[in-house]
C-alpha positions, 0 to 999 in steps of 0.5 A: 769051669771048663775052657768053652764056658770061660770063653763064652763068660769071656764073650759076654762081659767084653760084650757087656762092656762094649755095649756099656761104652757104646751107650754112654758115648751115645748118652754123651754125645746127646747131652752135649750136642751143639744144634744149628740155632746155637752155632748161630746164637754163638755166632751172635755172642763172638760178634757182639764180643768183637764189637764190645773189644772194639769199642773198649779199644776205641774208648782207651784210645780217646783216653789216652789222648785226652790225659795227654792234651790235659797233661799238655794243658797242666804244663802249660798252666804251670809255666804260664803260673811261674812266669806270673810268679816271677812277674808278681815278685819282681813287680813287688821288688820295684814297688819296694824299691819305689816306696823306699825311694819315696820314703827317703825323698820325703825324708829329705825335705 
């Protein structure tokens, strides 16, 4: 093979490589093609997802708020619960006080 031949053979495998590239560019480009109806469908989805976010933080929100108006309403019970607890014992004490008292004044006659 003499240096004509090799730069010729040279040539058409850079050529062979070169149209290979270009054609899988091409094919490539043609597979993953975006159009305009589905830029407006992807347009669609994002508001859609904007909106679902939106309405996912305005329901946490509300959450947050009702856990603590309950929570506000437990402590409130709880305290309403120990001063019925406290009135409770110290109305049986007295009952006890009385009945004793009761019980030595049938006693003494």
């Amino acid at each position: 093979m003499n240096r004509t031949e090799f730069v010729f053979a040279t040539a058409i495998i850079l050529f062979l490589a070169f149209s290979l590239g270009w054609f899988a560019s091409w094919l490539i480009h043609r597979l993953t093609r975006v159009t305009r109806a589905d830029m407006g469908e992807l347009e669609q989805m994002a508001q859609a997802l904007h909106e679902a976010e939106e309405t996912r933080d305005e329901a946490l929100r509300f959450l947050e708020t009702r856990e603590a108006e309950l929570m506000n309403q437990i402590s409130q019970t709880e305290a309403e619960l120990r001063a019925a607890m406290d009135g409770l014992r110290d109305a049986r004490h007295e009952a006890e006080e009385l009945r004793a008292y009761i019980e030595r004044m049938n006693a003494n006659r």
